[in-house]
C-alpha positions as CSV (number, residue, x, y, z in Angstrom):
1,X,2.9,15.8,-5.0
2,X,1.5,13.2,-2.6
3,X,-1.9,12.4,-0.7
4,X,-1.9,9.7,2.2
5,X,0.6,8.6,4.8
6,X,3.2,7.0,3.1
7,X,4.4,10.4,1.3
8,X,4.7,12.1,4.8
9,X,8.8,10.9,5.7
10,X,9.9,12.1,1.8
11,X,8.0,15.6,2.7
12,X,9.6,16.1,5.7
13,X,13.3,15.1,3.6
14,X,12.7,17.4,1.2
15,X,11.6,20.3,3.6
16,X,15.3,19.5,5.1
17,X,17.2,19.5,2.1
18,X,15.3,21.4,-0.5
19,X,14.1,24.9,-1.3
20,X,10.4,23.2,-1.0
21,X,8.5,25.6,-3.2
22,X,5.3,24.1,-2.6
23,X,2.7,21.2,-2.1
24,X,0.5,19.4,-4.4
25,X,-2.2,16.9,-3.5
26,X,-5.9,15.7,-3.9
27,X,-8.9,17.9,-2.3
28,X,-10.2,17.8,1.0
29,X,-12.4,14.6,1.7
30,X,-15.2,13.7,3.9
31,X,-13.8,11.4,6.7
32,X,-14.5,10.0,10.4
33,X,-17.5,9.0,11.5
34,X,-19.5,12.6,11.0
35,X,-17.7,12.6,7.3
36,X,-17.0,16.0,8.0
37,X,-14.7,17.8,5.3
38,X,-10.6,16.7,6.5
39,X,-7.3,17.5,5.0
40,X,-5.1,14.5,3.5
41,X,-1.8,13.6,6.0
42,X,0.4,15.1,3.4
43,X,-1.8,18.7,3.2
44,X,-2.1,18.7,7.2
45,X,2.2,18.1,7.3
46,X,2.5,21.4,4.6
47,X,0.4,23.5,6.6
48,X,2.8,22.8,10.0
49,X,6.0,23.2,7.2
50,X,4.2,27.0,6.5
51,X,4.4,25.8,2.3
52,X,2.0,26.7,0.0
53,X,-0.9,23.7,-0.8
54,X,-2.4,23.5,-4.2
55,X,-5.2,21.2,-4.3
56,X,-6.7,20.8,-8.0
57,X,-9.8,19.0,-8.9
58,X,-9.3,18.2,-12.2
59,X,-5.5,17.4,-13.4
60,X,-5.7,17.0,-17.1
61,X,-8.2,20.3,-17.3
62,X,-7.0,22.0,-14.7
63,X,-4.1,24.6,-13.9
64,X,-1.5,22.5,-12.3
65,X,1.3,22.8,-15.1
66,X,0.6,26.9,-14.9
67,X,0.5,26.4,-11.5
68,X,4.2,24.9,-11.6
69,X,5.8,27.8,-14.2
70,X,4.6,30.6,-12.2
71,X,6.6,29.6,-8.9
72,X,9.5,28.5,-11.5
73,X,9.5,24.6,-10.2
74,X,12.9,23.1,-10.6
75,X,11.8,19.7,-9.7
76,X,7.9,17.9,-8.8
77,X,8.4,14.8,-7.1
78,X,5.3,12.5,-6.5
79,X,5.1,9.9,-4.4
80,X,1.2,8.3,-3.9
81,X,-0.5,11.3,-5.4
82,X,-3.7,9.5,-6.8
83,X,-3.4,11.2,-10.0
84,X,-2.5,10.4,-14.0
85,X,-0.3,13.5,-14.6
86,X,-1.2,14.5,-18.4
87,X,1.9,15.5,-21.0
88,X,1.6,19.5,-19.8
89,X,2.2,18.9,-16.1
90,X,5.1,15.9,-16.6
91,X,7.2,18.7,-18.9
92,X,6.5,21.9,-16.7
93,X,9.3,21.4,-13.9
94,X,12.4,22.4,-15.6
95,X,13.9,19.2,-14.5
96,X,10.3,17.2,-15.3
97,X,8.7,14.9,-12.8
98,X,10.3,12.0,-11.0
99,X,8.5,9.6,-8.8
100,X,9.1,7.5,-5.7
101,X,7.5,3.9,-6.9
102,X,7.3,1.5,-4.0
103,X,8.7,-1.7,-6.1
104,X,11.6,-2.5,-7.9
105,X,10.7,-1.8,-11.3
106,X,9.7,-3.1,-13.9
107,X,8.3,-5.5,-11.2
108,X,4.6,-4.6,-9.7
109,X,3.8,-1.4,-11.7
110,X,0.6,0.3,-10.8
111,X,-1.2,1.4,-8.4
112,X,-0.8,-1.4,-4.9
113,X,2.6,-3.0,-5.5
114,X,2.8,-3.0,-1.5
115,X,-0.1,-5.1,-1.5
116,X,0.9,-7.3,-4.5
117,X,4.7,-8.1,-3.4
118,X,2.9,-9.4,0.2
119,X,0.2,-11.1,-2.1
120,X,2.3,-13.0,-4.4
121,X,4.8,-13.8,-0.7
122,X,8.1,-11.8,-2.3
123,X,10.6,-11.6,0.3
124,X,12.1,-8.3,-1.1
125,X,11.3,-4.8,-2.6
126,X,12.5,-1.2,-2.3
127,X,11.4,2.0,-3.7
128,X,12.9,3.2,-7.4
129,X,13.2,6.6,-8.4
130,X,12.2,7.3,-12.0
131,X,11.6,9.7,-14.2
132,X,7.8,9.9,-15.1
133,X,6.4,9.1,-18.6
134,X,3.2,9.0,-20.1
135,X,3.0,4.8,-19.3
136,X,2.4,3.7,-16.6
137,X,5.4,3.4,-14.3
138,X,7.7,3.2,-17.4
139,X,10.6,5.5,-17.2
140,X,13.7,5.2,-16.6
141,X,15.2,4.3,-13.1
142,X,17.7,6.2,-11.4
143,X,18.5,4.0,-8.7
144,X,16.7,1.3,-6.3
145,X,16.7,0.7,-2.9
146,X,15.7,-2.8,-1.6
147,X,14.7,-3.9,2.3
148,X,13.6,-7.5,2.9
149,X,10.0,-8.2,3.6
150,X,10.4,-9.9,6.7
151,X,7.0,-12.9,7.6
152,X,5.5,-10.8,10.3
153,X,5.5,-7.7,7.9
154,X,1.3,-6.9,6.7
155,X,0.6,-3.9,4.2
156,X,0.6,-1.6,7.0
157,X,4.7,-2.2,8.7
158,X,5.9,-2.9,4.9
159,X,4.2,0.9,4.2
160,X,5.8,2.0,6.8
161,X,9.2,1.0,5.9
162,X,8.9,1.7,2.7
163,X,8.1,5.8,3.5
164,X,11.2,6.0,5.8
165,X,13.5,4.6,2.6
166,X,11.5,6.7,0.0
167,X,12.6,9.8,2.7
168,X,16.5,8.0,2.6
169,X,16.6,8.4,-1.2
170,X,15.4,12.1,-1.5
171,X,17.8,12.9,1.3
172,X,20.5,10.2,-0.7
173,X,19.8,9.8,-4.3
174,X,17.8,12.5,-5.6
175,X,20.5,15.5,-6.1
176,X,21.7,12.8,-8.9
177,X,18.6,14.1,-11.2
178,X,19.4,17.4,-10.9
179,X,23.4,16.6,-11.7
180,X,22.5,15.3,-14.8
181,X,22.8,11.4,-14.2
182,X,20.9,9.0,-17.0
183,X,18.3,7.3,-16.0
184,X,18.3,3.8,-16.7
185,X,15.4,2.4,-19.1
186,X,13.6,-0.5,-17.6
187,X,13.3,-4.1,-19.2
188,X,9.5,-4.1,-20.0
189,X,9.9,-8.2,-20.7
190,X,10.4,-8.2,-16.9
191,X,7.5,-6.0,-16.0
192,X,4.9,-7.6,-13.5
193,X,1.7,-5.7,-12.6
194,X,-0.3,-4.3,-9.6
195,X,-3.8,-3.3,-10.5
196,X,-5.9,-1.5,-7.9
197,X,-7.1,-3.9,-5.1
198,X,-11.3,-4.7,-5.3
199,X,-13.7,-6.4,-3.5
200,X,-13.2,-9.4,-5.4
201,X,-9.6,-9.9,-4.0
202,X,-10.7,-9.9,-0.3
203,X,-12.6,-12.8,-0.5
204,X,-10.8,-15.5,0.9
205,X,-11.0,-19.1,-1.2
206,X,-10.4,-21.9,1.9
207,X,-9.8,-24.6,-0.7
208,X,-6.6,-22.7,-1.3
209,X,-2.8,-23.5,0.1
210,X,-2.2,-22.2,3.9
211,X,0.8,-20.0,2.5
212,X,-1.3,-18.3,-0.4
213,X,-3.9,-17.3,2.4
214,X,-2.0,-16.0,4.9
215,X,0.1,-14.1,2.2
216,X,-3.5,-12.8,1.2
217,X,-4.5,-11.9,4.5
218,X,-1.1,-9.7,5.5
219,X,-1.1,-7.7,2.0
220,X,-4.4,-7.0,3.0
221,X,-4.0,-5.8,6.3
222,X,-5.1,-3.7,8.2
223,X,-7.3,-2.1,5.4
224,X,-9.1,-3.2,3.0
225,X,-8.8,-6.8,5.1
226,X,-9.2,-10.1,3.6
227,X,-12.7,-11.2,4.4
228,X,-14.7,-14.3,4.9
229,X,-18.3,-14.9,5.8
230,X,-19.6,-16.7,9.6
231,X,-23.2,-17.3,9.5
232,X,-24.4,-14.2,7.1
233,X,-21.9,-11.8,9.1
234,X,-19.1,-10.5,8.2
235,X,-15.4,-11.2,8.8
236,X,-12.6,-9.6,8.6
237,X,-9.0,-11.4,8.9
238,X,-6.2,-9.4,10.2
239,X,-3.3,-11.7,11.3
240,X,-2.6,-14.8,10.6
241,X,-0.2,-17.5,9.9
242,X,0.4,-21.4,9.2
243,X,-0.7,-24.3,11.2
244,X,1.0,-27.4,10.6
245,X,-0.7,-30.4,10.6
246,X,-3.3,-32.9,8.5
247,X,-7.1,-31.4,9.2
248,X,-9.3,-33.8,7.9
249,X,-12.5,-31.4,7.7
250,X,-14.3,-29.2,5.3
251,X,-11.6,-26.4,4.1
252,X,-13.1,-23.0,6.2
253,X,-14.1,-25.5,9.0
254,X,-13.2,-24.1,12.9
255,X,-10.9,-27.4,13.6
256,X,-9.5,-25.7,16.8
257,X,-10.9,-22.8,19.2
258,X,-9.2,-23.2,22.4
259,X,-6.6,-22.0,24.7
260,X,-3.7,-22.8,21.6
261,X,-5.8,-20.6,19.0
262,X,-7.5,-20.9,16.6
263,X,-7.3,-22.7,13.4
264,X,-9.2,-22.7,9.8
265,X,-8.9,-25.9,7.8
266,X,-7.5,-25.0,4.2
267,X,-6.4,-26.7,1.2
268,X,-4.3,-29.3,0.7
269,X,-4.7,-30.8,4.7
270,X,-3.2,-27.6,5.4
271,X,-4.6,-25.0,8.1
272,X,-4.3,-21.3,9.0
273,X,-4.2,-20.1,12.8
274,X,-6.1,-16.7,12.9
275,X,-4.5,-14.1,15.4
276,X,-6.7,-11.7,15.0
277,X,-10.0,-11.0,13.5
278,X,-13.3,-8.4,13.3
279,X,-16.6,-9.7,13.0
280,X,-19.0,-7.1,11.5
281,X,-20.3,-4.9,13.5
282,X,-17.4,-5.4,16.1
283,X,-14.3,-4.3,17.5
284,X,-11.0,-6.4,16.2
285,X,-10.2,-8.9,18.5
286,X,-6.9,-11.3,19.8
287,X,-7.3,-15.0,19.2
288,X,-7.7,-15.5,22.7
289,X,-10.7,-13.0,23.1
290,X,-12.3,-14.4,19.9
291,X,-12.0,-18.1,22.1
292,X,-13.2,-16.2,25.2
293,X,-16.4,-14.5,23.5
294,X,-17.1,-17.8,21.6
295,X,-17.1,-15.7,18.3
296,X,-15.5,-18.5,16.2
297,X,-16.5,-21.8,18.1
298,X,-15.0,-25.4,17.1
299,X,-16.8,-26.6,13.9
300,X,-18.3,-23.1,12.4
301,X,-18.1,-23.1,9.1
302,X,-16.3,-19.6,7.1
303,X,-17.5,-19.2,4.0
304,X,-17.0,-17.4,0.8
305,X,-20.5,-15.6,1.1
């Protein structure tokens, strides 16, 4: 059970070592420019693996946990589905439901710990493989595997990584659930969050720390994108990192745009070099073409709005 991109190296594991029975994820969307009706990644990979797709509407109304019984499911694992699985559908499997989380739990449960760990600057995470409860992200661990999250990782390289050691664990790790190993139960004194990401955590505050902001900017990269505002328009901040150096100048102030970058006063003296950037209604551009096309010129002012 999985939607996007990230579920796509598991699927392909479990095609290798599994009898795959079938394939669960969300509906067909409207995407691209002409919003025509597409196929999620994972239900485009089933169709080339020649496995049945079941693509429910509703989950907690729907068939899904008949679904399972009639094709005699051993095992559903779910890794980014999109979906609150209801009582019925965690029990049908004859082994239940085990999920790939992409934290080490109890740390960042929900629904963006990718974007959280990068966010809060955490230097390592993994995947853990638990057994799905009601809660959310609660169950009992079976094992974790960590990689380090290096400074030039955004969202988009840590997701990445992240599907390639989800798809090392089913290949490594998961015959253990079906062997009869005991989960572990997690410490929920430990447990950190990671709520959906909104609008309201784009915006980027320049009166804040040059660390926090440039940690803000990679877990938000390359989609949704940290955002800040140049004259009414606008932009969106996809690479950056620290200047060093004392800026004496309003914090979101252009205090260099020249052939060595370009760099955003901040909080605290501190400054942010921008590396690349998208200014509505554009195409993303290097900090050197930004310089070149005069987009962010010495002494514009970013904004919050």
């Amino acid at each position: 059970m999985g939607t996007p991109a990230i579920a796509l190296p598991a699927l392909r594991a479990l095609a290798q070592t599994t009898q795959l029975v079938g394939v669960v994820c969300q509906p067909d969307r409207p995407r691209g420019r002409g919003m025509k009706l597409s196929p999620c990644p994972v239900k485009q990979l089933a169709i080339e693996l020649s496995t049945e797709v079941h693509q429910p509407v509703a989950v907690r109304k729907g068939n899904l946990d008949q679904w399972l019984r009639e094709r005699d499911v051993d095992l559903a694992v779910v890794l980014a589905y999109g979906r609150i699985l209801p009582p019925s559908v965690l029990s049908a499997p004859r082994w239940g439901c085990v999920n790939l989380h992409a934290s080490l739990l109890p740390a960042y449960r929900g629904a963006a710990p990718i974007q959280w760990a990068l966010i809060n600057g955490e230097t390592r995470t993994g995947i853990s493989l638990m057994q799905m409860e009601e809660g959310l992200d609660t169950g009992p661990v079976y094992c974790r595997r960590s990689i380090d999250i290096t400074p030039s990782m955004d969202a988009g390289a840590l997701t990445d990584a992240l599907a390639e050691l989800a798809a090392e664990v089913i290949r490594e790790d998961l015959r253990q659930v079906v062997d009869g190993a005991r989960p572990q139960p997690q410490d929920s004194e430990l447990a950190t969050y990671a709520p959906p990401i909104h609008a309201e955590h784009c915006g980027v505050d320049w009166t804040r720390d040059a660390a926090s902001i440039v940690n803000q900017i990679r877990g938000l990269s390359p989609k949704p994108a940290a955002v800040t505002w140049l004259d009414g328009k606008r932009l969106r901040l996809l690479t950056a990192s620290s200047a060093a150096g004392h800026y004496d100048a309003t914090p979101g102030q252009i205090v260099r745009s020249d052939g060595n970058g370009i760099v955003v006063a901040c909080g605290e003296s501190g400054g942010v070099a921008l590396e690349r950037a998208q200014l509505e209604g554009k195409r993303a551009l290097d900090a050197r073409d930004l310089v070149n096309g005069r987009v962010l010129p010495l002494g514009a002012l970013l904004t919050a709005r």
